[in-house]
C-alpha positions in Angstrom: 40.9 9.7 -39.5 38.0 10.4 -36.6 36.1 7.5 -36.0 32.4 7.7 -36.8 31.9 4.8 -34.4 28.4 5.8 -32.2 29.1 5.0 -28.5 26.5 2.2 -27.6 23.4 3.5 -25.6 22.9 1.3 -22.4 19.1 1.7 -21.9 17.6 0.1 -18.5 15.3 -2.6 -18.9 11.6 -1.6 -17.4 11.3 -3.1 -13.6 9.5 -6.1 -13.0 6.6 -6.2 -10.5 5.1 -8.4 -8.4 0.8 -8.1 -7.7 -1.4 -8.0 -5.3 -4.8 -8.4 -5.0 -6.9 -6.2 -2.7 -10.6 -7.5 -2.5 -13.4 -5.6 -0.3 -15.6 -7.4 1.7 -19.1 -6.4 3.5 -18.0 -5.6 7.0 -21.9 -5.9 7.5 -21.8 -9.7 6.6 -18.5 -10.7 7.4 -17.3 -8.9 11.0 -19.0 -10.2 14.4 -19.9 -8.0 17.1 -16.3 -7.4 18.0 -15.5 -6.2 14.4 -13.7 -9.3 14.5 -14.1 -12.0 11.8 -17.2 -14.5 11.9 -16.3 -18.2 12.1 -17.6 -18.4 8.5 -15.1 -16.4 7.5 -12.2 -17.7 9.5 -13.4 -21.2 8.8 -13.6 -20.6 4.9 -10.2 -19.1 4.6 -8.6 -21.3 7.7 -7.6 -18.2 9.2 -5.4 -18.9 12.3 -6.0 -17.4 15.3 -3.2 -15.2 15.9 -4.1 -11.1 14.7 -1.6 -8.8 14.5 -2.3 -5.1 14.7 -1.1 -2.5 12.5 -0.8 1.4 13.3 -0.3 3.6 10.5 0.1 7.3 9.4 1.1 9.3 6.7 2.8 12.8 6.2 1.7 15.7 4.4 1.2 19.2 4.0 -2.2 20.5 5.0 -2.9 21.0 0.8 -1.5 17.4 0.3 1.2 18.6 -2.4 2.8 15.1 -2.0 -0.2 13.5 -2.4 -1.5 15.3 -5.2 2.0 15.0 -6.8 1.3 11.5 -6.7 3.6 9.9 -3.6 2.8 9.0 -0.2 5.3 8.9 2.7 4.1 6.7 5.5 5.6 5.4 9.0 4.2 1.7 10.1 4.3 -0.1 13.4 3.9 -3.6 12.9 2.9 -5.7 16.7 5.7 -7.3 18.2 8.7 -5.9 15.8 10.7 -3.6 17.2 11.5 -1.1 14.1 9.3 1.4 12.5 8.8 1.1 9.0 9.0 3.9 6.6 7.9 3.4 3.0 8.3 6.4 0.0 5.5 5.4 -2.4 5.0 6.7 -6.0 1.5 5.8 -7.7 0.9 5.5 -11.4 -2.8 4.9 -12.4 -3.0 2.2 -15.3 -5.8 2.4 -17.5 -7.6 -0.5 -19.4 -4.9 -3.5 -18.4 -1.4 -1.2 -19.9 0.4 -2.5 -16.6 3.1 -2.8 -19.8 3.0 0.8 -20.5 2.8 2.3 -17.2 6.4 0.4 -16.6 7.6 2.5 -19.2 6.3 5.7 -18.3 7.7 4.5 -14.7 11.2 3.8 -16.5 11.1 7.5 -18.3 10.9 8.8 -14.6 13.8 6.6 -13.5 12.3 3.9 -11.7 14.1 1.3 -14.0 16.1 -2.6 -13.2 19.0 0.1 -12.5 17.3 1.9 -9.6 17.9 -0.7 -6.8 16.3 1.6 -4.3 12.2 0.8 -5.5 10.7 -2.1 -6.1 7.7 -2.1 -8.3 4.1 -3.7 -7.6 0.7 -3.5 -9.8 -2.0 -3.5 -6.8 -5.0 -5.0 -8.6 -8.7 -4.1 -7.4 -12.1 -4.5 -8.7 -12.0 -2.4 -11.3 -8.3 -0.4 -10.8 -4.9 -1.4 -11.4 -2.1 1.2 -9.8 1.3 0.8 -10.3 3.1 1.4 -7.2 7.1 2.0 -6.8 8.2 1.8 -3.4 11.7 2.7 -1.1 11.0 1.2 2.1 13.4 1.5 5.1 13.3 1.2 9.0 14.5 2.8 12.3 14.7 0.9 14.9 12.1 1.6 17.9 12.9 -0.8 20.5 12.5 1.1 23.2 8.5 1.3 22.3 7.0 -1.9 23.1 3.2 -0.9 22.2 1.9 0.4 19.1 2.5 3.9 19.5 3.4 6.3 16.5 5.8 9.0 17.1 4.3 12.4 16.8 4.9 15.3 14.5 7.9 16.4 14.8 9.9 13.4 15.1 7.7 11.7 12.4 9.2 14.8 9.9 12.3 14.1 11.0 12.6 10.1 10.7 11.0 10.7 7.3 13.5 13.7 6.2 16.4 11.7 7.5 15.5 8.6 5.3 14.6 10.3 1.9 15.6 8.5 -0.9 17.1 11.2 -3.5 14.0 10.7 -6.1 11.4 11.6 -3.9 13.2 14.5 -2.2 14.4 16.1 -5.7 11.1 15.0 -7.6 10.1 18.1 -8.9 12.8 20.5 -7.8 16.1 19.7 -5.4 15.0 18.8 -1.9 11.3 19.2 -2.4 9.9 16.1 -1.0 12.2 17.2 2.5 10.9 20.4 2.4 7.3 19.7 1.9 7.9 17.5 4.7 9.3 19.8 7.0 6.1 21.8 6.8 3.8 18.5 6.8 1.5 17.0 9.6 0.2 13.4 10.3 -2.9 12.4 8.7 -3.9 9.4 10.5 -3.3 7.1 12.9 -4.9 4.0 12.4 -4.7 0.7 13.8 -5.8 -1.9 11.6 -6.3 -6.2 12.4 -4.4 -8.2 10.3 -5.8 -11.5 10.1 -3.8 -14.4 8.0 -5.2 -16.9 6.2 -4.8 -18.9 2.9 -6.9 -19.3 -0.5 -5.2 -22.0 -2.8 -2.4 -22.0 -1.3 -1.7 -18.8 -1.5 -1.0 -16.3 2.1 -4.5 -14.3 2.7 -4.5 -11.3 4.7 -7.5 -10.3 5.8 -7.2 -6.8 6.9 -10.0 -4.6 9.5 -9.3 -1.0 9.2 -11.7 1.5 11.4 -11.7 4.7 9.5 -13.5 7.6 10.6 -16.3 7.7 8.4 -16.9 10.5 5.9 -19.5 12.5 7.9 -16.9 12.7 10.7 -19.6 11.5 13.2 -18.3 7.5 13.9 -16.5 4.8 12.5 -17.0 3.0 9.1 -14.7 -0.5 8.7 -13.0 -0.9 5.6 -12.6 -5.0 4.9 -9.8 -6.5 2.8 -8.8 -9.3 1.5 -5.5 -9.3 -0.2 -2.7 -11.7 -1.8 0.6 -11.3 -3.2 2.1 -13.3 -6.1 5.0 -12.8 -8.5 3.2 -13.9 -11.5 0.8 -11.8 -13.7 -1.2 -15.0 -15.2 -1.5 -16.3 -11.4 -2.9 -13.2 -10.3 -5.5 -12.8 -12.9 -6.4 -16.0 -12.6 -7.1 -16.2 -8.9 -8.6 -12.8 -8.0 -10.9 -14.0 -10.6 -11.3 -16.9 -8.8 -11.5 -15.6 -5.0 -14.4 -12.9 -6.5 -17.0 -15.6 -7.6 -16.2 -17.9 -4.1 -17.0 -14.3 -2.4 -19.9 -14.0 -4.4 -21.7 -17.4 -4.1 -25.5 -16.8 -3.1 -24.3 -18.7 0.1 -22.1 -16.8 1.5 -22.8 -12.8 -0.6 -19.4 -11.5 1.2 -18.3 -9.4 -1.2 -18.3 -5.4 -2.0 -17.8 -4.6 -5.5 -15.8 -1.3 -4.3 -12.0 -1.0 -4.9 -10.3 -0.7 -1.9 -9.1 3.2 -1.5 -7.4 2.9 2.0 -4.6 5.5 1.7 -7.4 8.1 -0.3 -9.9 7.9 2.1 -7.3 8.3 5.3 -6.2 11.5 3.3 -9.3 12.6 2.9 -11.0 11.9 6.8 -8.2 12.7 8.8 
C-alpha cells in the first residue's frame, strides 16, 4: 500500500538584522572652517582625535539599471587597511515600522537564515526605515598605500570577479555581471570618519563632500550613526540622540534623512 505520508516542508526562518541609526546634522552649525568638527561637537560626543578617511565609489550603467532594480555594488578604501572592500547591497523600503514584513518579502526573494552569504540590517533615519541585505568581500590592495580607487576597468572587473550568484542572476542568469561589464564609476568620494560615543554606544560621525546639486561646488552631508543588535535599543536611543541634537543650546540637528548613496547617484 503507497504511503500517503507528505514529505515535511523545511521552510527558512526570516534573517535577523541588526540597526543602525543615521542622524543628519547642520554642517552650518556643527563643522569649523576646516569642515572639521567644532570642539562642541567633539567635546559633547568625546570624539577622539584620530579621523580616518573613507573613499568610495559605486558601479553602474549610465541608466542605473542596478540601481533602479534596487542594488548597489560599491568598492571602499578604508585609511590604513590594506584591502579594498566590495559590498553587493539589495534595498527594501519599509513603510510605517513593517521592518517584520519586509523580512519576509526579503525571505520570498531568498535572502533567508539559510543564505550565509547576506547579512541583513534595517538603516533607521528620520522618517525612513530601509532594509538592507548585504554580501560584502575584499581584495587585497597592499601595494596602494593611499586612498586611491582603481579606475574603470579594473573596478568592473574586481566587482565581476566577486559576484555573489543572487545579484548576478537577479532578474535573468548573469545580469548583474553583465550590467556591470557595461557600467562606469559614479563617485569617488572621500569622506572623514570621526569616532565617538553616545551612551556607551560607538558614534561615527561621518563628513562627506558631495558635489552639490547645481554642479557648481560642494555641499557636506553630516552624519551621525550607531549600530546596535537590538530593535528596542535602537528605538529607544535614536529617540534619545534626536532631542540631545535638538536642545535650544546646541540646534545641531537636520531633520532630513540621510540619502548618501541616492544623492552620489544622482551628482556624479
Amino acid at each position: 500500500m503507497a504511503s500517503d505520508i507528505i514529505p515535511r516542508q523545511i521552510t527558512d526562518t526570516n534573517m535577523v538584522p541588526d540597526y543602525e541609526v543615521k542622524l543628519r546634522l547642520d554642517p552650518a552649525k556643527v563643522l569649523d572652517i576646516d569642515q572639521g568638527l567644532t570642539r562642541d561637537v567633539k567635546s559633547a560626543f568625546d570624539v577622539l582625535s584620530t579621523v580616518t578617511k573613507l573613499n568610495v565609489q559605486f558601479l553602474d550603467m549610465k541608466c542605473k539599471e542596478i540601481y533602479t532594480a534596487g542594488w548597489s555594488p560599491r568598492i571602499r578604501k578604508t585609511e590604513n587597511k590594506n584591502d579594498i572592500e566590495l559590498t553587493y547591497k539589495r534595498r527594501y523600503a519599509i513603510t510605517d515600522g513593517g521592518i517584520d514584513a519586509v523580512l519576509t518579502t526579503a525571505n520570498q526573494d531568498g535572502f533567508h537564515t539559510g543564505n550565509t552569504e547576506f547579512k541583513a540590517q534595517v538603516e533607521w533615519g528620520y522618517q525612513k526605515q530601509t532594509l538592507s541585505i548585504s554580501h560584502k568581500d575584499k581584495v587585497n590592495n597592499s601595494g596602494n598605500s593611499g586612498m586611491g580607487l582603481p579606475g574603470t576597468s579594473e573596478s568592473r572587473q574586481i566587482l565581476i570577479n566577486k559576484a555573489p550568484d543572487k545579484f548576478d542572476n537577479w532578474k535573468y542568469p548573469e545580469w548583474g555581471t553583465s550590467t556591470l561589464f557595461v557600467s562606469r564609476i559614479f563617485g569617488p568620494v572621500l569622506a572623514r570618519r570621526f569616532t565617538g560615543n553616545w551612551n556607551e554606544l560607538e558614534l561615527h560621525l561621518e563628513v562627506w563632500p558631495l558635489v552639490n546639486s547645481e554642479g557648481t561646488g560642494i555641499e557636506h552631508i553630516v552624519e551621525a550613526s550607531f549600530k546596535t543588535e537590538n530593535r528596542g535599543t535602537a528605538s529607544r536611543e535614536r529617540r534619545n540622540l534626536v532631542n540631545f541634537l535638538s536642545l535650544p543650546e546646541r540646534n545641531w540637528f537636520l531633520s532630513q534623512d540621510s540619502l548618501k548613496t541616492q544623492l552620489i547617484m544622482e551628482r556624479y
